[in-house]
Every structure is written in C-alpha cells, then in structure tokens.
C-alpha positions, 0 to 999 in steps of 0.5 A: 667893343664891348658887349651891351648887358640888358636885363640879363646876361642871356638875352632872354628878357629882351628877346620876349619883351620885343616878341611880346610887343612886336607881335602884339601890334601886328595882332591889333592891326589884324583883329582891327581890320580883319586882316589876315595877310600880316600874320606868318609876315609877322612871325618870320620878321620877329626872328630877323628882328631878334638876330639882328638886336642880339648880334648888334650887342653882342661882344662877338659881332665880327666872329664868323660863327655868330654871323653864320647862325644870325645870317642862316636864321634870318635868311630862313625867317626870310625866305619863309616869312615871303613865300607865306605872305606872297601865298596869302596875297595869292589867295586873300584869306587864312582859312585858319582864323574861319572861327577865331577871326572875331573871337577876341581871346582865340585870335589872341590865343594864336599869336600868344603861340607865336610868340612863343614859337619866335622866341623859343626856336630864336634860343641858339642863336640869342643865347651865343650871342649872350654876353655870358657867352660871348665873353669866352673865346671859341674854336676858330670857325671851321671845325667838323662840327660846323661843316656838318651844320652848313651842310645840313642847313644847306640841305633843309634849307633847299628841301623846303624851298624847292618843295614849297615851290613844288606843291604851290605850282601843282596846286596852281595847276591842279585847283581843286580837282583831287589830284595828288601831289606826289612830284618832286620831293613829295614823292619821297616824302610827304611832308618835304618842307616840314623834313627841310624846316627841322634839318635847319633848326637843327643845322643852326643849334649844331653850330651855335653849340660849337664853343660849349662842345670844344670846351671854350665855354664852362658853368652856366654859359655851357648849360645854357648852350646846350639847353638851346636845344629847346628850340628845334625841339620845341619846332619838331614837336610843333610840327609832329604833334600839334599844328603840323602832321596831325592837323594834315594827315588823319584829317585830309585822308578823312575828308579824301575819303569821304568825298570819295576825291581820287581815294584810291590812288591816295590810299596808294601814296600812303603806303607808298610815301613816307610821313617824313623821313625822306625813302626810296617809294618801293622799299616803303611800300614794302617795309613792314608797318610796325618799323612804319610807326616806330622808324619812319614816324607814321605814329598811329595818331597820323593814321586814317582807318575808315570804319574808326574815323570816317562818317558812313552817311556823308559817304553815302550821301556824298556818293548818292550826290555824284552818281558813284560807288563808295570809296570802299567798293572802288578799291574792291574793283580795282583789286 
C-alpha cells in the first residue's frame, strides 16, 4: 500500500497541528477546572498518538524496523505517562503549577513547552515513517546497529522504571522525614531515571537512523535522518539545563541545608554519588572534582556552596526553632 502524503513529505506538519490541538484541549480542560492530574497523562499520550498516525500512513508499516521504534516510543510514553498519572492521583496536586495555576498565559506557557517537547523528541520516529523516507528500501532489520539500539532501550527502559519504583516506594516509606534515597540504582547514580530516559531516546534515533547510515537512503531523506537527532538532544538538554538537574540539585541541597534535614549524610552521597553517569560509589568518592565536572557531568551549576548559595538567617532561625546546631557545626562534630 501506498504511503499517505499530508501536508509535507516528512510528516512534520501534522505531527504539530495534532500536538498543538491535542495539547490544547487538554489545557482548556486543566485551566477550567483547576486540574492538575490530566498534565504528564497528556504528554506521554501525545506520543503514542503521533506513532500510531505517522506508522498508519506510512509506506512501510509491515517493516520490522518502523514497528520496533513506533512500538518502543509508545511503550516508553506509555509506561511514563501511567506511572505520573498513577503518582498524581497518589498525591492529588502538581506542585509545579503553585504560581501558574491561575495565571492564563504561565499555565499556557508550560504546555506551549510541551508541546514542543512531544513533537520534538517524536522527530526519529515521524521522520522514518515519512513518505520521503519510506519510499527507499532499508537494510533488513537485524544489523549491528539495530542490536545496539534494543539493548540500549532495553537497559534504559529498566534503569527508569525500576528506579521509578524505587524512589516512589522509599518515599512512601520515608515521608518527610529526610532520609536519603540512596537504594537501588540511587546508589550509583542520583538521577537513575533521567540516566534511563536518554539512553532510550538515544536507543530510538540509533535505529530509526539505520536506512540513512547503510546507505539505503541519499539527498534530503538522508539529512533529515540524521537531523532527528534533534530529539534526544532537545530531551538531555531539557533534562541537564533546565527543568531536570538544575531544578533537583542546587536547590534540594539548599533547602537540605537550611533546614538542616540530615545535611551530613547528604553532603555524604554527594561526594559520593554520581550526578548522572552510573559509577562504582568508592572510586567517585575519590576521583578528583576537576574529572567530577567535566566527565562525570557535575557542572558547577549543580553545585551547593553554603557561604555562596545559602541563607545564614533561616539557618539559624531554623536551628534556633529545632533546638540544634547549625549544619556547618554538625559536620565539624562529626569530622
């Protein structure tokens, strides 16, 4: 059967006139009411929604490889999209929206960017199934390259959901009481399902990149291809600079601190841990800080300096309420 051509040659188009209205009716429903509990559930649908469209039209909807990545972006979205909405239910309220809720154009704002953020990260997938993609042949599926994608999605795809698991039950555990997370995969890394969520968006673009690395595919098919790599590029940097790491780490530590919530033996699992490269927890302990921020990604940005970053008076005023001794004083006890 032939493939369907709509609008353009890649897809591209009505991948985000869907995004865009999908996403929109979701936020009418959310701004109207006041509700919180339809927002990732709208983001992990929106892929599911956009792989099942683009492998419906396309020319090579019986070819394994096509399948594969519209099959692995789906069960990701899927997977993702339950636990968060299954989470949200948990706890009734998205504290992310505290000072956007009624604000028309922030809450707008948010799912502008997540718009952007399905469309974006869909790229390997739409694009192979693009009818200027689809309409050249492909290396039988099977290659090197596409063991090394399986096994790379099968590896993140497990080192998310396992340390999803993880921390959801240790908080369900632990409450509020401070205690850190250093169980599971948290004791390699501390960010095991950030670790797990590139690997797949990487696993996805090293397969769906297959017909143009072979040589199945020339001209703009090829670049286009390869231009896909957008998408898991565009989900690191999301994750690494903007509303992943820095939003977790500077911040948490600070507010850690500053409350003085079991500081030390959180000071201890950052020296400790590594930011996001899974490592051996003793050989980071003592691997100098320079290769800490440059190979192991611990970029200064991530980093908590109490005289630079912490305020001195709700650490005492916060101390003075608890009966305690500073953070700093605690860790010249303990050492």
């Amino acid at each position: 059967m032939a493939a369907v051509h709509v609008l353009d040659d890649y897809y591209l188009s009505i991948t985000l006139l869907i995004t865009i209205g999908y996403q929109l009716i979701f936020f009418a429903i959310a701004f109207s009411f006041k509700f919180d509990k339809l927002t990732d559930f709208a983001g992990g649908t929106n892929f599911i929604l956009l792989a099942i469209i683009t492998l419906a039209f396309s020319h090579a909807r019986d070819n394994a490889r096509n399948i594969l990545v519209s099959v692995f972006i789906m069960a990701w979205a899927a997977r993702l999209s339950g636990f968060l909405l299954f989470r949200i239910l948990k706890t009734g309220k998205d504290d992310r929206f505290d000072d956007k809720r009624d604000k028309f154009w922030s809450f707008l704002g948010f799912w502008v960017f997540q718009m952007l953020w399905v469309w974006t990260v869909s790229l390997p997938v739409t694009i192979l199934n693009s009818p200027n993609v689809t309409q050249f042949g492909q290396p039988e599926f099977g290659t090197g390259r596409d063991i090394a994608g399986v096994v790379l999605y099968v590896v993140g795809l497990t080192m998310e959901t396992v340390s999803d698991t993880q921390k959801y039950r240790f908080r369900s555990a632990h409450g509020n009481d401070g205690a850190v997370c250093n169980v599971g995969f948290f004791a390699w890394t501390r960010h095991p399902n950030y670790f797990g969520e590139i690997l797949i968006q990487f696993s996805i673009f090293v397969i769906a990149i297959s017909p143009a690395a072979y040589g199945y595919v020339r001209g703009g098919a090829e670049a286009a291809l390869y231009a896909s790599i957008l998408g898991p590029f565009f989900l690191t940097t999301l994750l690494m600079f903007l509303s992943g790491l820095p939003l977790q780490e500077r911040p948490g530590a600070k507010k850690r601190y500053e409350k003085g919530t079991n500081w030390v033996e959180y000071e201890r699992y950052l020296r400790r841990t590594s930011i996001l490269l899974p490592f051996p927890p003793p050989l980071y302990e003592r691997t100098p800080v320079f290769l800490k921020r440059t190979l192991f990604l611990e970029f200064p940005i991530y980093v908590f300096d109490p005289e630079k970053h912490a305020d001195q008076h709700k650490v005492q005023s916060n101390a003075a309420e608890e009966g305690r001794t500073r953070p700093s004083d605690e860790q010249g006890l303990r050492s």
